[in-house]
mmCIF file as gemmi writes it, N, C-alpha and C atoms, coordinates in Angstrom:
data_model
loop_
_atom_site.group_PDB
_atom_site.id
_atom_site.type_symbol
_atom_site.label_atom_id
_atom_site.label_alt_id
_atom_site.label_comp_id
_atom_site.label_asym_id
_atom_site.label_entity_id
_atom_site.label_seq_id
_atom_site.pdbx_PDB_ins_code
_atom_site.Cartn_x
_atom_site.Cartn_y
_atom_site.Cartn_z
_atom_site.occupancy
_atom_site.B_iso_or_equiv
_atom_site.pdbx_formal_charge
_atom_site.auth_seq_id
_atom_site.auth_asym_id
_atom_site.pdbx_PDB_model_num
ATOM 1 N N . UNK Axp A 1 ? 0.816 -1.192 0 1 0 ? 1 A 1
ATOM 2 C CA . UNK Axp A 1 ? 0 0 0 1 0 ? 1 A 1
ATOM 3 C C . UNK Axp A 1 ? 0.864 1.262 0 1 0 ? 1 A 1
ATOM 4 N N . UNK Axp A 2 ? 1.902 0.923 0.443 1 0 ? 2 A 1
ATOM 5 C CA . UNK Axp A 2 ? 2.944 2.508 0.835 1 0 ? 2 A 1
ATOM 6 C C . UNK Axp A 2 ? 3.819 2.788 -0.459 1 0 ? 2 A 1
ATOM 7 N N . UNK Axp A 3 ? 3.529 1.329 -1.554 1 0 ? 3 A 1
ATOM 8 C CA . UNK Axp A 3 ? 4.434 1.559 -3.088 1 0 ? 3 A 1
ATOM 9 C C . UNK Axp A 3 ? 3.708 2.421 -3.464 1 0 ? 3 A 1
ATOM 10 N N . UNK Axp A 4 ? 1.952 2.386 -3.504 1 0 ? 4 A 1
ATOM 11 C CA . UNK Axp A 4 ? 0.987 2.595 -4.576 1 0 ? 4 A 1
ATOM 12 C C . UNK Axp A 4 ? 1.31 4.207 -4.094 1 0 ? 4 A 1
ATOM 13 N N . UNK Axp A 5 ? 1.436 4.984 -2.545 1 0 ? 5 A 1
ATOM 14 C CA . UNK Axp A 5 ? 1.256 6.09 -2.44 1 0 ? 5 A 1
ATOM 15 C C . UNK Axp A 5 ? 2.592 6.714 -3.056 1 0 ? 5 A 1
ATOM 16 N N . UNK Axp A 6 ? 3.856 6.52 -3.014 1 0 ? 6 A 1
ATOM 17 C CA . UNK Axp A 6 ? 5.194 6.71 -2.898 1 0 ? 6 A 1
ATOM 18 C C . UNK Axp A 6 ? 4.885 7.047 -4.593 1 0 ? 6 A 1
ATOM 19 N N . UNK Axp A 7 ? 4.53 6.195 -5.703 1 0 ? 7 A 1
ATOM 20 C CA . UNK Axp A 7 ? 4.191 5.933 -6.988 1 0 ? 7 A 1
ATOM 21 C C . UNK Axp A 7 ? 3.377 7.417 -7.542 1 0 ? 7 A 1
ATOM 22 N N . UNK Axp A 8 ? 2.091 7.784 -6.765 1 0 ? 8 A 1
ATOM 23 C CA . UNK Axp A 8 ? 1.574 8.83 -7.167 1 0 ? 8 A 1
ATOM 24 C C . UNK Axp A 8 ? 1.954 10.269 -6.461 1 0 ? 8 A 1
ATOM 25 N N . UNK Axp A 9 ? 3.037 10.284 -5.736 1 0 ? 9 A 1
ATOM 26 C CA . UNK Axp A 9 ? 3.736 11.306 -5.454 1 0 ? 9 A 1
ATOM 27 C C . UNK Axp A 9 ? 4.601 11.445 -6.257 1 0 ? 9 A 1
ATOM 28 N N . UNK Axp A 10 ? 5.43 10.455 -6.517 1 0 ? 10 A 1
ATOM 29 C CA . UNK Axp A 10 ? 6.51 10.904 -7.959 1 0 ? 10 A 1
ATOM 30 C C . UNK Axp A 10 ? 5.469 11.131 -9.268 1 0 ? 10 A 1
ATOM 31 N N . UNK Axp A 11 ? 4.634 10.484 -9.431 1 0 ? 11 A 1
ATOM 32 C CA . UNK Axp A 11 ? 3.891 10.941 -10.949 1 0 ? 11 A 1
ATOM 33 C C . UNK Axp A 11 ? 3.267 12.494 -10.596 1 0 ? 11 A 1
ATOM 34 N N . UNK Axp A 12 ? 2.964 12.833 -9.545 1 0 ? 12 A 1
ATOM 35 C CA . UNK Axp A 12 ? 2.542 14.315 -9.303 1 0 ? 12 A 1
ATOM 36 C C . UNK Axp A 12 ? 3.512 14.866 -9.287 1 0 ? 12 A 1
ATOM 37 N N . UNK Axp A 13 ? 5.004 14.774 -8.779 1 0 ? 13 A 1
ATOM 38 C CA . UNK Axp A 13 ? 6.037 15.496 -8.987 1 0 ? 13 A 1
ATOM 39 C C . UNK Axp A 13 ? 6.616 15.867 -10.633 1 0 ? 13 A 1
ATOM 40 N N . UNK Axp A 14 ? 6.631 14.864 -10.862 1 0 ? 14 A 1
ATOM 41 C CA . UNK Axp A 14 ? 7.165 14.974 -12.528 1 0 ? 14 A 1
ATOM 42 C C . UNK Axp A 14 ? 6.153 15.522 -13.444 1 0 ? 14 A 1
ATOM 43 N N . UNK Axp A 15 ? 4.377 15.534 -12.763 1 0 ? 15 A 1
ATOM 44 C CA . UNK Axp A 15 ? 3.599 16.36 -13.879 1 0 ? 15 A 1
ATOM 45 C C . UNK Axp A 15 ? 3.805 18.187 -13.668 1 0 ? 15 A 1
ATOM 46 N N . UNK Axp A 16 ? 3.866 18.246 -11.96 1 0 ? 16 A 1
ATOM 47 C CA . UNK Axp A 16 ? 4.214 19.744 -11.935 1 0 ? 16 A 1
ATOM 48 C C . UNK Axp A 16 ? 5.502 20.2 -12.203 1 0 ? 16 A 1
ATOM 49 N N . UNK Axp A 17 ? 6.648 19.187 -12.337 1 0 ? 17 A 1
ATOM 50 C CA . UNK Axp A 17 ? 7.961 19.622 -12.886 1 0 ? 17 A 1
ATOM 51 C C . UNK Axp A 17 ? 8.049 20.052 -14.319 1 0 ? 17 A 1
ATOM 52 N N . UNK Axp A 18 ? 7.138 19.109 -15.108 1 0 ? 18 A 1
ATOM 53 C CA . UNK Axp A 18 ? 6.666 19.694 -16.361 1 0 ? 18 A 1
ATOM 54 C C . UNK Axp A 18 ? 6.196 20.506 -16.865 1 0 ? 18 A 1
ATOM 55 N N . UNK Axp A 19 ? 5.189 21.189 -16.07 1 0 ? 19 A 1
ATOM 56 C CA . UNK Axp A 19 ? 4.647 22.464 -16.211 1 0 ? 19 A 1
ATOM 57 C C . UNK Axp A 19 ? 5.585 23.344 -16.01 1 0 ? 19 A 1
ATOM 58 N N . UNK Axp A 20 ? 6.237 23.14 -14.717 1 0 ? 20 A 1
ATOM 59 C CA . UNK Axp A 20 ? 7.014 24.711 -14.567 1 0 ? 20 A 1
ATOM 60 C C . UNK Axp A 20 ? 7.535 24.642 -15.611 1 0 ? 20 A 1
ATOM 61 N N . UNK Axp A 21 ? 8.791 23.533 -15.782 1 0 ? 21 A 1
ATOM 62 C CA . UNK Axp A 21 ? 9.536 24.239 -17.02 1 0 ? 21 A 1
ATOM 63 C C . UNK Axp A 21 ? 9.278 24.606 -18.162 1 0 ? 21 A 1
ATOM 64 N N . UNK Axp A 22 ? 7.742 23.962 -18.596 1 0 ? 22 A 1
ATOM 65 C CA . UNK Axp A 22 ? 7.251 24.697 -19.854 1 0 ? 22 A 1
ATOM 66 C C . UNK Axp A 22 ? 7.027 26.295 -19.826 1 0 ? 22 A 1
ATOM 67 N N . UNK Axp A 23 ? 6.378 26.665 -18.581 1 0 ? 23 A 1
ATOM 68 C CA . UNK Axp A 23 ? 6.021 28.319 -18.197 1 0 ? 23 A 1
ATOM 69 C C . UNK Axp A 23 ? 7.334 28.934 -17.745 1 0 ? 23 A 1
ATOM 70 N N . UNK Axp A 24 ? 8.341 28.485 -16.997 1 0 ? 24 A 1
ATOM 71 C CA . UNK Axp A 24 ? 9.743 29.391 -17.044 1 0 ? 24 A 1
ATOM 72 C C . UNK Axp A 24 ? 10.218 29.41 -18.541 1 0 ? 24 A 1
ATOM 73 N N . UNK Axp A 25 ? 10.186 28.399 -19.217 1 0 ? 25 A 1
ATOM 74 C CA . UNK Axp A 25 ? 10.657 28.542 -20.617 1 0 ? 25 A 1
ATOM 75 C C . UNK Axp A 25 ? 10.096 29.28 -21.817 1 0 ? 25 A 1
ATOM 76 N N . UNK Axp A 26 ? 8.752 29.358 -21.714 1 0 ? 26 A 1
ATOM 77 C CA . UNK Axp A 26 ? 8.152 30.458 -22.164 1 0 ? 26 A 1
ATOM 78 C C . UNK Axp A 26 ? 8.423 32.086 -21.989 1 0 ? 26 A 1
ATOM 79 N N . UNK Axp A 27 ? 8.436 32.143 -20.556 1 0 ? 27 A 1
ATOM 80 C CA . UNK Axp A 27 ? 8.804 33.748 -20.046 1 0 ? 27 A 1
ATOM 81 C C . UNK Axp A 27 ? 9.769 33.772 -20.197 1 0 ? 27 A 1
ATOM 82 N N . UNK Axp A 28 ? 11.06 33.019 -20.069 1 0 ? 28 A 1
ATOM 83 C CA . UNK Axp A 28 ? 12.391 33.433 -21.015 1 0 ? 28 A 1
ATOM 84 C C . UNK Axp A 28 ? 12.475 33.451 -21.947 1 0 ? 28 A 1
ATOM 85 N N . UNK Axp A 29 ? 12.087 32.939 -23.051 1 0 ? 29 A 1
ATOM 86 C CA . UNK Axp A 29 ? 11.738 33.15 -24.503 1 0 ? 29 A 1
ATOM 87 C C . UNK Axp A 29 ? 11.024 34.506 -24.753 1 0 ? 29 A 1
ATOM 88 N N . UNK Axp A 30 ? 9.678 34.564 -23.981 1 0 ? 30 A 1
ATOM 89 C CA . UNK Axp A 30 ? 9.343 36.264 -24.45 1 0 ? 30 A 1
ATOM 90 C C . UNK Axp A 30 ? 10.057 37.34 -24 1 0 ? 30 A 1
ATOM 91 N N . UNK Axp A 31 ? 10.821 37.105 -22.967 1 0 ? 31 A 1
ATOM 92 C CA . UNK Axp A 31 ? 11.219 38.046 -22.526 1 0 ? 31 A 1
ATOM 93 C C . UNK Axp A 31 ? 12.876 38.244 -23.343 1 0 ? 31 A 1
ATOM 94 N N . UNK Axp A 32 ? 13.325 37.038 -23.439 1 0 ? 32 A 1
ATOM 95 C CA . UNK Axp A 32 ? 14.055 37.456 -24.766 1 0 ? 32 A 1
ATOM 96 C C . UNK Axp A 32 ? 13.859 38.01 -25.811 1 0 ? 32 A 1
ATOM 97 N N . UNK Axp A 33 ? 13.29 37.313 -26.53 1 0 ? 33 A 1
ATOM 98 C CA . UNK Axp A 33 ? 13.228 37.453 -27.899 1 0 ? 33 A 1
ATOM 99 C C . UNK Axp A 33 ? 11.825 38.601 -28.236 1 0 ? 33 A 1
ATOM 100 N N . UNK Axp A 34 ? 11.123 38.419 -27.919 1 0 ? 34 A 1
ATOM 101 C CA . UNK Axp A 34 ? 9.651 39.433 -27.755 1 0 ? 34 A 1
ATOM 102 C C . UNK Axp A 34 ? 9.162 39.326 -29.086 1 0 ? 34 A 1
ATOM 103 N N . UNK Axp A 35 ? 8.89 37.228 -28.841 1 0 ? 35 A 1
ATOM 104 C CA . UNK Axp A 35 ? 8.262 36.892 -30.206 1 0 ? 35 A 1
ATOM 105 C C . UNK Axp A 35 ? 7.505 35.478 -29.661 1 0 ? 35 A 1
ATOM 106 N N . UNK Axp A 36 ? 5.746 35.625 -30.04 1 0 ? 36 A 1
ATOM 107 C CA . UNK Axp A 36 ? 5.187 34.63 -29.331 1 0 ? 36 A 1
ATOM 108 C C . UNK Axp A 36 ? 5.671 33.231 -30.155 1 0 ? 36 A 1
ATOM 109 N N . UNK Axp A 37 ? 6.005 33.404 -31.35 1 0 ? 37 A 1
ATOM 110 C CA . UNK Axp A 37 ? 6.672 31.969 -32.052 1 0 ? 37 A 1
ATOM 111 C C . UNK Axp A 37 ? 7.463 31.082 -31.722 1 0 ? 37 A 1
ATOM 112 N N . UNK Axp A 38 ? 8.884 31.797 -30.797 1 0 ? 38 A 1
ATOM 113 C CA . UNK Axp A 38 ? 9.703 31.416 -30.681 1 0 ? 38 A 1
ATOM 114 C C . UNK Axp A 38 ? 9.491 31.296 -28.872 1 0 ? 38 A 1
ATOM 115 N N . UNK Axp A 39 ? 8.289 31.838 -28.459 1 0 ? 39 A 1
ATOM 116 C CA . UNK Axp A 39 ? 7.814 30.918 -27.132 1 0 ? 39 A 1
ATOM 117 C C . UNK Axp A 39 ? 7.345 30.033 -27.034 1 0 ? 39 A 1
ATOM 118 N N . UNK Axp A 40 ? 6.414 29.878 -27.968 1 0 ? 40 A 1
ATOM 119 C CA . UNK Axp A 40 ? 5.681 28.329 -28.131 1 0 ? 40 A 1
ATOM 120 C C . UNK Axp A 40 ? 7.201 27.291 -28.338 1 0 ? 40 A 1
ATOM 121 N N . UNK Axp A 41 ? 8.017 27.48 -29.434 1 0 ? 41 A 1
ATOM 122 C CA . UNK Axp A 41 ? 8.843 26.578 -29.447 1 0 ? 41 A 1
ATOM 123 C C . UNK Axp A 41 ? 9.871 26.396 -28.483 1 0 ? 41 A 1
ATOM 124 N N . UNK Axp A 42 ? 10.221 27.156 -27.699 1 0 ? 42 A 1
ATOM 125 C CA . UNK Axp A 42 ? 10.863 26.855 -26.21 1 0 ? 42 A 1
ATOM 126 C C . UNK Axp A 42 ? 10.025 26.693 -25.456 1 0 ? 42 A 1
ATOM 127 N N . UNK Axp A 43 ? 8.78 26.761 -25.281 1 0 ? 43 A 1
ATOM 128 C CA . UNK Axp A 43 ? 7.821 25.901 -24.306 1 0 ? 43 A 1
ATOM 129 C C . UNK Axp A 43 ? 7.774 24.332 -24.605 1 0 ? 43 A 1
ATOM 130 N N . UNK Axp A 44 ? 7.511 24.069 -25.986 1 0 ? 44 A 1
ATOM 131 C CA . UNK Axp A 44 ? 7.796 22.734 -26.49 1 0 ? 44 A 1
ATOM 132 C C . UNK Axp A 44 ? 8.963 22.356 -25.8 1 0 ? 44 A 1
ATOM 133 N N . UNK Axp A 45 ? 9.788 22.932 -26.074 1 0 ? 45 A 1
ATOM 134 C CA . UNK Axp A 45 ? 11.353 22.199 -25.149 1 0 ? 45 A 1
ATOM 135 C C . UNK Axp A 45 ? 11.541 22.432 -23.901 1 0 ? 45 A 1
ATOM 136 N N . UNK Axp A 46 ? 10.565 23.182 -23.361 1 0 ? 46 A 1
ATOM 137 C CA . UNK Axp A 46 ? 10.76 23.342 -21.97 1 0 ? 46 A 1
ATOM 138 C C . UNK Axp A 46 ? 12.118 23.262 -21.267 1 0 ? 46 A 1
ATOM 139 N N . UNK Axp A 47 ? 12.499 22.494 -20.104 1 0 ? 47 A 1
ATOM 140 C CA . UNK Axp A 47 ? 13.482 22.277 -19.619 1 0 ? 47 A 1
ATOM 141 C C . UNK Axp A 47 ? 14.919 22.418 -20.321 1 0 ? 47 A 1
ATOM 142 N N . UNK Axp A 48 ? 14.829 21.593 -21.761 1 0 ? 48 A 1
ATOM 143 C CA . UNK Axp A 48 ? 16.179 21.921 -22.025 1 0 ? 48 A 1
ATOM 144 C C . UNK Axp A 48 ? 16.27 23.772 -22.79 1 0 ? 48 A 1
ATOM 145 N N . UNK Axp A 49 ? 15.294 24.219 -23.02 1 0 ? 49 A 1
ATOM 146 C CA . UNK Axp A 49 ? 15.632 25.693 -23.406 1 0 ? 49 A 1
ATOM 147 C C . UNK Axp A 49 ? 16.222 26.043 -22.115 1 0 ? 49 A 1
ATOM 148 N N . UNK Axp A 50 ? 15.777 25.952 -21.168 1 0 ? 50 A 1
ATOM 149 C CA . UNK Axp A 50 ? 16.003 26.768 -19.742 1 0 ? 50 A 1
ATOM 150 C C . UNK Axp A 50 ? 17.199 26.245 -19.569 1 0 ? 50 A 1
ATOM 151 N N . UNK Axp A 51 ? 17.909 24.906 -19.751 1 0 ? 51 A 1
ATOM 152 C CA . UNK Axp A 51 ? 18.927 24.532 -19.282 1 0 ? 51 A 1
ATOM 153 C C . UNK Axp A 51 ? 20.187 25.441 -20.251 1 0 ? 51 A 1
ATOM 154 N N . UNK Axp A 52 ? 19.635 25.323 -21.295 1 0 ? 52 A 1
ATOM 155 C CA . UNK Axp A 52 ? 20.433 26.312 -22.306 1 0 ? 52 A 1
ATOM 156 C C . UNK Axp A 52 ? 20.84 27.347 -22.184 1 0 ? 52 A 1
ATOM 157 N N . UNK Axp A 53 ? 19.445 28.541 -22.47 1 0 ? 53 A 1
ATOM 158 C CA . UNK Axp A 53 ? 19.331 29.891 -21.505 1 0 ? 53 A 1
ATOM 159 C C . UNK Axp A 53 ? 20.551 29.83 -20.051 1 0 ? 53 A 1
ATOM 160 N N . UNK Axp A 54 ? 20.823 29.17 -19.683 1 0 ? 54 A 1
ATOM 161 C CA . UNK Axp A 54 ? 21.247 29.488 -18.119 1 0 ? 54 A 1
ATOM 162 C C . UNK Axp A 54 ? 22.637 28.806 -17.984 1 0 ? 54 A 1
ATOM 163 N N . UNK Axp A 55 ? 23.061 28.475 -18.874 1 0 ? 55 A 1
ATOM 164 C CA . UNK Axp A 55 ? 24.716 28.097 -19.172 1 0 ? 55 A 1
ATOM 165 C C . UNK Axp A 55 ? 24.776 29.128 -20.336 1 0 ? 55 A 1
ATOM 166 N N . UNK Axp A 56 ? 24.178 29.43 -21.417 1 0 ? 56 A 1
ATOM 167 C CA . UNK Axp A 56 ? 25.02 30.131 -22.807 1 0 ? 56 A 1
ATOM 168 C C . UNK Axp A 56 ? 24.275 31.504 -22.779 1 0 ? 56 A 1
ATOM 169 N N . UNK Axp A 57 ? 23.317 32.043 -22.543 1 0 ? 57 A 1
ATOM 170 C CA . UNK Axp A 57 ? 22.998 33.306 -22.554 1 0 ? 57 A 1
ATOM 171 C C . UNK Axp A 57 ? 22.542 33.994 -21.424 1 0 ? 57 A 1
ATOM 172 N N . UNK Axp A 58 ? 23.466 33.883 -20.558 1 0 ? 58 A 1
ATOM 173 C CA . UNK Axp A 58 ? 23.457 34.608 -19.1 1 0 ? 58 A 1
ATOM 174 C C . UNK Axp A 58 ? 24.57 35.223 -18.63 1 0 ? 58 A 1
């Protein structure tokens, strides 16, 4: 019983980890570039834009 809870705490972790990095990756994209095109497509990549952003253009 304590797998099944342990199980839907990591699947809730990794769905809100997903979100953020789609919405931090967005607002760095607009706030870069100040182009909704090229937010949608770093929202698509979420995490690794941000990982990018924050080693090469900082």
């Amino acid at each position: 019983m304590n797998g099944n809870r342990y199980y839907g705490v990591r699947v809730e972790g990794a769905k809100y980890g997903v979100s953020f990095g789609t919405a931090l990756a967005i607002a760095i994209s607009y706030t870069a570039n100040h182009s909704i095109l090229w937010a949608i497509v770093h929202g698509i990549l979420g995490w690794l834009y941000v990982i990018y952003y924050a080693l090469f253009r900082s």
